[in-house]
C-alpha positions as CSV (number, residue, x, y, z in Angstrom):
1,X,137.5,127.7,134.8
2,X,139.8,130.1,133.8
3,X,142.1,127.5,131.5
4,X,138.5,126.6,130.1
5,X,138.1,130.2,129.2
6,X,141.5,130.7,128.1
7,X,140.9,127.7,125.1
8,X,137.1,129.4,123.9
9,X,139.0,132.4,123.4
10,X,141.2,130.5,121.1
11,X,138.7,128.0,119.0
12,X,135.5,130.0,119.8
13,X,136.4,133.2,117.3
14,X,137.8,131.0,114.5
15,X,135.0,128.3,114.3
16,X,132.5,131.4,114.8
17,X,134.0,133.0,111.6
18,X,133.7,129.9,109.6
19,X,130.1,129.8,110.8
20,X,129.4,133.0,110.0
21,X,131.2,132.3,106.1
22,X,128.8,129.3,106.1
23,X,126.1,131.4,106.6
24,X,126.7,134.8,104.5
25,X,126.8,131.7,101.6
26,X,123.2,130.8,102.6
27,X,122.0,134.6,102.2
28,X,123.8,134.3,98.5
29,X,127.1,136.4,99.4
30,X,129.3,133.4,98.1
31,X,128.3,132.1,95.0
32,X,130.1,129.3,93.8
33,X,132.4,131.8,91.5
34,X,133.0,134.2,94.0
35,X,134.1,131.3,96.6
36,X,136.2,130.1,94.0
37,X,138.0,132.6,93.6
38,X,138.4,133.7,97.1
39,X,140.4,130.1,97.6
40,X,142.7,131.0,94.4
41,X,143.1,134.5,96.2
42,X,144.0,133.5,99.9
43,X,146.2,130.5,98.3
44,X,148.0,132.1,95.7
45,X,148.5,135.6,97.2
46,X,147.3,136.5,101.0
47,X,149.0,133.5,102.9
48,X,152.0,133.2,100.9
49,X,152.4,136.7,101.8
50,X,151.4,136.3,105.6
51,X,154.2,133.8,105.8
52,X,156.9,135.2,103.8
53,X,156.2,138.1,106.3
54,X,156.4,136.1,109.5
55,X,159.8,134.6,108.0
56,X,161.2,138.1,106.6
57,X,160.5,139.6,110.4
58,X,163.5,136.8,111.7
59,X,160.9,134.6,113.7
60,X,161.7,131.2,111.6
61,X,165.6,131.8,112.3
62,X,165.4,132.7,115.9
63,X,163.1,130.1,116.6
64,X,164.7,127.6,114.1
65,X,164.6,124.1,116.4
66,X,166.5,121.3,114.1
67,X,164.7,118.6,116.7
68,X,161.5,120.0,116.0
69,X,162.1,120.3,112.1
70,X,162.7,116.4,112.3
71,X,159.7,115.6,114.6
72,X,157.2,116.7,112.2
73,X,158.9,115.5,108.9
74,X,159.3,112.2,110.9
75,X,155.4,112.0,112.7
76,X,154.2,112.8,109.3
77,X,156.2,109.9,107.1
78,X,154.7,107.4,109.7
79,X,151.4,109.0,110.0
80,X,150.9,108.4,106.5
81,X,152.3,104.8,105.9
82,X,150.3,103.7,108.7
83,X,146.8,105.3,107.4
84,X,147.8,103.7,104.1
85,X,148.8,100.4,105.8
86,X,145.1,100.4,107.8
87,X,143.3,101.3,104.6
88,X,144.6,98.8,102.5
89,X,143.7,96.3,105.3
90,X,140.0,97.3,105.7
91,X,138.4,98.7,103.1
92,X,137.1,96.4,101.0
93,X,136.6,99.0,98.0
94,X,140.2,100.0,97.1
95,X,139.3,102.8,95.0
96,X,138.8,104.4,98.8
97,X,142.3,103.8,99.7
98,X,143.9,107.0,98.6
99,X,141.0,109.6,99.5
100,X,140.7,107.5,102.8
101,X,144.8,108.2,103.5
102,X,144.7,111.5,102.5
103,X,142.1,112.1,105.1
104,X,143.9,110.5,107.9
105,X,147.0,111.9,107.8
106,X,147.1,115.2,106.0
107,X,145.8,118.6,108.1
108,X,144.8,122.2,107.4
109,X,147.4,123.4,108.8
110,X,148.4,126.7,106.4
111,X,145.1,128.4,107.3
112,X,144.0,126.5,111.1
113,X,147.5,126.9,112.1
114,X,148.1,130.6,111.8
115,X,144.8,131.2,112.9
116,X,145.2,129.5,116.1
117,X,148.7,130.3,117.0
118,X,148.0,134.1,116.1
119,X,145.0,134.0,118.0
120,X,147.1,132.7,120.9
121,X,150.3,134.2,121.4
122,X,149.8,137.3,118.3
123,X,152.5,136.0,115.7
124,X,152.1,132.5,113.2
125,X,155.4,131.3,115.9
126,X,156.3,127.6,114.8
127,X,153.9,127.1,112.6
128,X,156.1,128.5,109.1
129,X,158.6,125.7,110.8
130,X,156.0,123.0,110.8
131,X,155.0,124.0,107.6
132,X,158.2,123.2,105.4
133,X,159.2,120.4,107.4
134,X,155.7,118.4,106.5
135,X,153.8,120.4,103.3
136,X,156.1,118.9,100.9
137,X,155.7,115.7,102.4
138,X,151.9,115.9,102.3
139,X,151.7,116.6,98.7
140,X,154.9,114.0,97.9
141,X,152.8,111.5,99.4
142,X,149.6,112.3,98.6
143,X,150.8,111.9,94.5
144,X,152.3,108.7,95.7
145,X,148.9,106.6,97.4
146,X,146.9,108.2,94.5
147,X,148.9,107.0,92.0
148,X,149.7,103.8,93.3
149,X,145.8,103.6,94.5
150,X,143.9,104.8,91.3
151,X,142.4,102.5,88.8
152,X,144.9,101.1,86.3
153,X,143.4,102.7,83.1
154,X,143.9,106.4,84.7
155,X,147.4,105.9,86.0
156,X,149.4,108.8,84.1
157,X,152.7,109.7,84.7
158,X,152.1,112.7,83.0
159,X,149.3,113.8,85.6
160,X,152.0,112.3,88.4
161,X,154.6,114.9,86.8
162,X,152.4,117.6,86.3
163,X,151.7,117.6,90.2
164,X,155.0,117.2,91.3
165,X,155.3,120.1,89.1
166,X,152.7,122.0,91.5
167,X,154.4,121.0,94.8
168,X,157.6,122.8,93.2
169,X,155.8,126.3,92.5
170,X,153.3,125.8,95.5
171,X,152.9,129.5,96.7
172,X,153.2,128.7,99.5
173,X,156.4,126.9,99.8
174,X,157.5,129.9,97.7
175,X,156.4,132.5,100.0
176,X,158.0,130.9,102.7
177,X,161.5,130.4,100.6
178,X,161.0,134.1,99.7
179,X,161.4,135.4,103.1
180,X,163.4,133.0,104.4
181,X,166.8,135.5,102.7
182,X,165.6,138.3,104.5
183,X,165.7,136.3,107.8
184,X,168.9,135.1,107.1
185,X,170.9,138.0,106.2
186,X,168.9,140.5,108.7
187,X,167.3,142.7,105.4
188,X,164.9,144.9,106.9
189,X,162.1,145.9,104.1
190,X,161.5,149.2,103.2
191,X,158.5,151.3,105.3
192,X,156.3,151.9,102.4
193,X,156.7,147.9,101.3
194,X,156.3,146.7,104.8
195,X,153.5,148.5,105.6
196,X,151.7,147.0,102.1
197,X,152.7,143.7,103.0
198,X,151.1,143.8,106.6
199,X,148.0,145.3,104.9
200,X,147.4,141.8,102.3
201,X,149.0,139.5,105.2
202,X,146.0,140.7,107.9
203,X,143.7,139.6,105.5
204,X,144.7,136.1,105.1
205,X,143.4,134.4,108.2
206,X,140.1,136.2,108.2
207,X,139.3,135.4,104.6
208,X,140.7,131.8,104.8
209,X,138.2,130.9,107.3
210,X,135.5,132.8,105.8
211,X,136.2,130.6,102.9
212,X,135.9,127.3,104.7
213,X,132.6,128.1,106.0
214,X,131.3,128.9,102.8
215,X,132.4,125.9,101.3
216,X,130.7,124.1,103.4
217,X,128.4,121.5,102.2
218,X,127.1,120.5,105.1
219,X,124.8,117.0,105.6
220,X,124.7,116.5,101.7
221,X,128.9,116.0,101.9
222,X,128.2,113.3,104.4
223,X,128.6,110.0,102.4
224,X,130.4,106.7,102.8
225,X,129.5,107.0,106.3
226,X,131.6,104.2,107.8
227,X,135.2,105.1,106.2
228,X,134.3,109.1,106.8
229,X,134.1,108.2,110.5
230,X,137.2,106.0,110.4
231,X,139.3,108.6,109.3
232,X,138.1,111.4,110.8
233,X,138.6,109.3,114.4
234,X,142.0,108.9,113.2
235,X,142.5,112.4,112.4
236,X,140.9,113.9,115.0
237,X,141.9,111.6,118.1
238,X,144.5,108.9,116.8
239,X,147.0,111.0,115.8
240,X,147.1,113.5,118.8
241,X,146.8,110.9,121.3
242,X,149.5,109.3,120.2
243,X,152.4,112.3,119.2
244,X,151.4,115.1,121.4
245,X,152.7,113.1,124.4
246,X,155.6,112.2,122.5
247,X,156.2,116.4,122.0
248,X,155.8,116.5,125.6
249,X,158.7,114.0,126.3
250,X,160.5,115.7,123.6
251,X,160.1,119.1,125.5
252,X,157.9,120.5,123.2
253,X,156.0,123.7,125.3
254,X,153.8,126.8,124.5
255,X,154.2,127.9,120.4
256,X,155.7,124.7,119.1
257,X,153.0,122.7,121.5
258,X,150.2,124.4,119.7
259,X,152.1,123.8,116.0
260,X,152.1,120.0,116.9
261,X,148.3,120.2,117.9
262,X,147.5,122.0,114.8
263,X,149.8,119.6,113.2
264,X,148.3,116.4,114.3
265,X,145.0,117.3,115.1
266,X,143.7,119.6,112.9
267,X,140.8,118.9,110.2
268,X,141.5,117.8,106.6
269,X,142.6,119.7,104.4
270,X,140.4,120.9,101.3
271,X,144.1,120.4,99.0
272,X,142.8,116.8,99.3
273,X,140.3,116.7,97.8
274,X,141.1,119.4,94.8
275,X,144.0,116.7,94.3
276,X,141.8,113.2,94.9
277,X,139.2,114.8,92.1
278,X,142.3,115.7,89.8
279,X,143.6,112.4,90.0
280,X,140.5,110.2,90.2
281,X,140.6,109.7,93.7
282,X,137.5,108.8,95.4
283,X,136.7,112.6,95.8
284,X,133.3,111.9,97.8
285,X,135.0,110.2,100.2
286,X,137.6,112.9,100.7
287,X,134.9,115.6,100.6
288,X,133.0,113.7,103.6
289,X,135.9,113.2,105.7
290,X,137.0,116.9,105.3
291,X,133.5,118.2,106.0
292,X,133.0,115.8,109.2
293,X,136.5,116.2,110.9
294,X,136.0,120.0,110.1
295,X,132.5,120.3,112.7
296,X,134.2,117.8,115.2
297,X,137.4,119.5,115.5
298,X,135.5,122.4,116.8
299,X,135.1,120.3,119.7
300,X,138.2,118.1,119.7
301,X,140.6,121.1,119.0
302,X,138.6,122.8,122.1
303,X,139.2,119.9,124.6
304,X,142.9,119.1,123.3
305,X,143.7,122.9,124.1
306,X,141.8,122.7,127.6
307,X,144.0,119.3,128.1
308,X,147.3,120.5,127.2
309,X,146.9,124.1,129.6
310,X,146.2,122.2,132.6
311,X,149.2,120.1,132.0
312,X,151.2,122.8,131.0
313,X,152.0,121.8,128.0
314,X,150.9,125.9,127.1
């Protein structure tokens, strides 16, 4: 009981949050302004700043783990060839194929991630780590299936450039390469711009997740049924099933466990499908699969947690 415990005290708050974000944008406190630019706030500002004051603090270099770095990058390149290889196999409508991969392979990681492993152990631990050893992968290889995957009229190398463009001044790549020469040279930041910083990075999490919730489209998002489930299976219990043992064997425990669960099993990202719409993806497919794996991982995330502390993998 008390392991079960210990894992509601770790998904229960944050799914409770994006409930409650959900429902404040019933009652009309989100319209779809206001949501929007909530998003452009917590991405461009409060979790760049969360990070770059996780890695400033010295966590990323004293936990630096080079076979942990290479785990991710490497689960991740494999992960995604093999949810492009299965897509191209099955579904019959290749327009799908890009959306469908996207879905499979690439997790919310920025905003779940920190969430979880604060909520856990009280610092974002691996997670800064996981997150430049697989975001630039994720949005390399999201340009590639799109491209390669979108009809032959609206192939553009110009729309290919300008998102590689993007994954070069993603914030949050930035805010992470920002701190990363204050945890390298031991630069301790001033009181008065410490304290400031720890003011916008508190607000990150809470408004992330409040921003998933009200996003949510609920049973109207729910379309293309059969793909939807197919990658959200994949997502949500493929993937974990398969490399969270293989952390285990690798030695993986406690912070970097949780990373790799967050890694591998967390929900789609909403980055998929702002990029599948941009590139003209099959966006309803990748708004389906985020909103489905979302609600199930509330469950999924739950048991792989309760799993993982009786094993002692945390």
């Amino acid at each position: 009981m008390s392991n079960l415990i210990f894992c509601l005290q770790a998904t229960v708050p944050i799914f409770a949050v994006i409930l409650l974000g959900y429902l404040l944008r019933r009652r009309g406190f989100f319209p779809g302004e206001t949501a929007a630019a909530i998003d452009r706030l917590v991405f461009k500002v409060l979790l760049p700043v969360l990070l770059f004051r996780d890695i400033a603090a010295g966590r990323i270099t004293e936990q630096f783990n080079l076979r942990f770095f290479l785990f991710c990058a490497g689960a991740t390149t494999v992960c995604f060839f093999a949810s492009w290889l299965f897509a191209a196999k099955t579904l019959p409508d290749k327009h799908m194929v890009g959306a469908f991969t996207q879905g499979a392979f690439r997790s919310s990681q920025a905003v779940l991630g920190v969430a979880f492993v604060q909520n856990l152990y009280g610092e974002a631990g691996f997670v800064p780590l996981m997150i430049v050893a697989t975001v630039p992968l994720y949005n390399i290889y999201s340009v590639l299936v799109l491209s390669v995957t979108a009809p032959r009229e609206t192939q553009s190398h110009g729309v290919v450039s300008r998102t590689l463009g993007n994954i070069i001044t993603n914030p949050i790549i930035l805010g992470i390469l920002a701190g990363l020469p204050f945890s390298l040279l031991g630069i301790e930041l001033p009181t008065i711009a410490a304290r400031t910083i720890d003011s916008l990075a508190v607000c990150g999490t809470p408004l992330a997740l409040l921003s998933i919730g009200a996003g949510f489209e609920g049973a109207k998002a729910i379309q293309k049924l059969k793909p939807t489930c197919m990658a959200t299976l994949i997502k949500l219990i493929v993937m974990p099933a398969v490399f969270l043992p293989l952390g285990w064997m690798l030695g993986f425990r406690g912070q970097a466990a949780v990373a790799l669960l967050i890694l591998f099993g967390a929900p789609s990202t909403v980055s998929g499908y702002i990029m599948a719409k941009n590139m003209d993806g099959d966006y309803r497919l990748s708004s389906s699969i985020i909103v489905l794996s979302t609600a199930l991982s509330a469950f999924t995330l739950t048991l792989a947690l309760y799993l993982m502390r009786v094993t002692g993998m945390i």
